[in-house]
TORVEXLO-41320 format. One record per residue (C-alpha): residue number from 1; x negated, y negated, z negated. Coordinates in Angstrom, 3 decimals. Each point is the difference from the previous one (the first is absolute). Layout:
BEGIN
torse k = NUM | xx = X | yy = Y | zz = Z .
...
This chain:
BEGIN
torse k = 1 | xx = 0.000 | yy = 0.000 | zz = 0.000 .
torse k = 2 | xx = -1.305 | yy = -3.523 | zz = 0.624 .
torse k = 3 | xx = -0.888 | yy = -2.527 | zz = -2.321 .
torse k = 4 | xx = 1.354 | yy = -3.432 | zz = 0.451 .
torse k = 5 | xx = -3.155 | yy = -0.966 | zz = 1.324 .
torse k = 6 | xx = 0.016 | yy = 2.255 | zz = 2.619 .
torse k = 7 | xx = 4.257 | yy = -0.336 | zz = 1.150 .
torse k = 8 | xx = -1.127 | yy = -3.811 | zz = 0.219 .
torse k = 9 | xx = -2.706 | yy = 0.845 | zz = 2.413 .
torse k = 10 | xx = 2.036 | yy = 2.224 | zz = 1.841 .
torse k = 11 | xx = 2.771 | yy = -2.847 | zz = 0.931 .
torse k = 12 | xx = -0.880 | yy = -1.395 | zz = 2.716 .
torse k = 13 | xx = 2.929 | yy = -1.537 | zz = 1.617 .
torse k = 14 | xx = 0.927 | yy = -3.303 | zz = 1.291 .
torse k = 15 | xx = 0.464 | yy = -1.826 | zz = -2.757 .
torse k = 16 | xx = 3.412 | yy = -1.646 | zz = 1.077 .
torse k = 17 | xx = 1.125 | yy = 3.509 | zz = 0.542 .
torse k = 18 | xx = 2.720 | yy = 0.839 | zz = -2.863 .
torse k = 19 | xx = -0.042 | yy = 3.460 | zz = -1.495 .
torse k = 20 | xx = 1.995 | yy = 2.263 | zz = -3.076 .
torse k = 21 | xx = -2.695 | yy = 1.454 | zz = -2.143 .
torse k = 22 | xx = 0.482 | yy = 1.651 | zz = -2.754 .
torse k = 23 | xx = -2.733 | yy = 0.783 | zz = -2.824 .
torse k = 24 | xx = -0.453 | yy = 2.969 | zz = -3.107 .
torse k = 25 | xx = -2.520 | yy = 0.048 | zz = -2.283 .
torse k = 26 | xx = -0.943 | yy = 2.170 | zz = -2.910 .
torse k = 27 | xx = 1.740 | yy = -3.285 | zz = -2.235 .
torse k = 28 | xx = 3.127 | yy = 1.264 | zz = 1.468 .
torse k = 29 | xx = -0.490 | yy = 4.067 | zz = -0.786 .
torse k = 30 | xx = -1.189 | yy = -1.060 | zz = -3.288 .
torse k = 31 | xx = 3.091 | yy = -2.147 | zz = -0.944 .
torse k = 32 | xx = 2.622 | yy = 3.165 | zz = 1.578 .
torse k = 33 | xx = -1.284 | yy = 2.462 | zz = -1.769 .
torse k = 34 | xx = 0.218 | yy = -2.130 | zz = -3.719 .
torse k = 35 | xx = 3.344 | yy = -1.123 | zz = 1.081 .
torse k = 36 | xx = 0.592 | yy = 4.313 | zz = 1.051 .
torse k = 37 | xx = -1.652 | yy = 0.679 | zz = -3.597 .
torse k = 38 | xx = -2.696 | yy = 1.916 | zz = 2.011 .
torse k = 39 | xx = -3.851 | yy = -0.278 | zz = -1.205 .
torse k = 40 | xx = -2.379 | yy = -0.602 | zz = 2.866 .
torse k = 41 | xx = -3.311 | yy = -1.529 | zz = 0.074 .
torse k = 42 | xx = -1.161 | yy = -2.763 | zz = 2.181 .
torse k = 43 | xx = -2.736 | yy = 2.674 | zz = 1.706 .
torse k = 44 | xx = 3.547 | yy = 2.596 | zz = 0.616 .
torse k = 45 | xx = 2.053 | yy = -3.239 | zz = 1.134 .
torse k = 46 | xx = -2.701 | yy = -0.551 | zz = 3.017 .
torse k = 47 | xx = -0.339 | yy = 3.391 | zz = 0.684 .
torse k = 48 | xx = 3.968 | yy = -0.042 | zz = 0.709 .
torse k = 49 | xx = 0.066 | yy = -3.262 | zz = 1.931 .
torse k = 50 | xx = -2.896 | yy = 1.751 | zz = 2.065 .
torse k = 51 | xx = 2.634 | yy = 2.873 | zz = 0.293 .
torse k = 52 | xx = 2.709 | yy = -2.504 | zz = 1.088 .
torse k = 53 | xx = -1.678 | yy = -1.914 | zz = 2.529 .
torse k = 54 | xx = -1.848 | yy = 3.331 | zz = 1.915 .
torse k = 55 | xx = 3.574 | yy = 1.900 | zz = 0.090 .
torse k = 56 | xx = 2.374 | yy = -2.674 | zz = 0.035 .
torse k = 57 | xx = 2.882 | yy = 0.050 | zz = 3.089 .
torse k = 58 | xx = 0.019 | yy = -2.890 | zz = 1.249 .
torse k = 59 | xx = 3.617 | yy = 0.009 | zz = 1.207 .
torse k = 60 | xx = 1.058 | yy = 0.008 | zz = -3.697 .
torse k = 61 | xx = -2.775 | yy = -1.828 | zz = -1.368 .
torse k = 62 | xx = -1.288 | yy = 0.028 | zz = -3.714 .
torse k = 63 | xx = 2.834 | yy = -0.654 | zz = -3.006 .
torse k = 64 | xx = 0.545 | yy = 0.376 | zz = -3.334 .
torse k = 65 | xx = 1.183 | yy = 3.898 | zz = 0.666 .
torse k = 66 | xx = -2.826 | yy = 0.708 | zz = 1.644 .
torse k = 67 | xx = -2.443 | yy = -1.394 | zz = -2.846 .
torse k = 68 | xx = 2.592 | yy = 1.629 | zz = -2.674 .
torse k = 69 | xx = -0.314 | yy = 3.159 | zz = 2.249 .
torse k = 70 | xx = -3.814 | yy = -0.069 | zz = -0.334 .
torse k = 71 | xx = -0.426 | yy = -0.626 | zz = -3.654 .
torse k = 72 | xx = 2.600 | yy = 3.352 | zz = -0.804 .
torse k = 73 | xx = -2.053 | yy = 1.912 | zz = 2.769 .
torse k = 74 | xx = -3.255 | yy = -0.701 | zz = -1.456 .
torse k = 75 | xx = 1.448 | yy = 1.472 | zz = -2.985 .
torse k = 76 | xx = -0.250 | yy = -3.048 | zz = -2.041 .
torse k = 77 | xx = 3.352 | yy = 0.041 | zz = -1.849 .
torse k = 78 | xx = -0.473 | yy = -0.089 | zz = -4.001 .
């Protein structure tokens, strides 16, 4: 998975040109699973937004399932 050093690089498009991005970090892994009561560490909460971004569909795109889906698969749950 990229830093946000290196997605910055990779844009290169005219700057006038508009776009729909949207960005998950660890932050947001972190924050699901204490809100889902689920213990993960910040090292397990890269590893599955590594996960997310290598297998992710991109007709359906990454949500709050698929993070929730990924924190009970990695057998996480208290």
């Amino acid at each position: 998975m990229p830093t946000v050093q290196e997605a910055i690089k990779r844009l290169r498009w005219n700057k006038r040109q508009r776009v729909a991005v949207a960005i998950w970090c660890e932050d947001d892994v972190l924050g699901r699973a204490r809100e889902l009561g689920i213990k993960v560490s910040r090292k397990q909460a890269r590893e599955i937004i590594d996960q997310i971004d290598h297998k992710q569909d991109c007709s359906i795109g990454i949500s709050w399932d698929m993070i929730d889906n990924y924190l009970i698969d990695a057998g996480l749950r208290k």
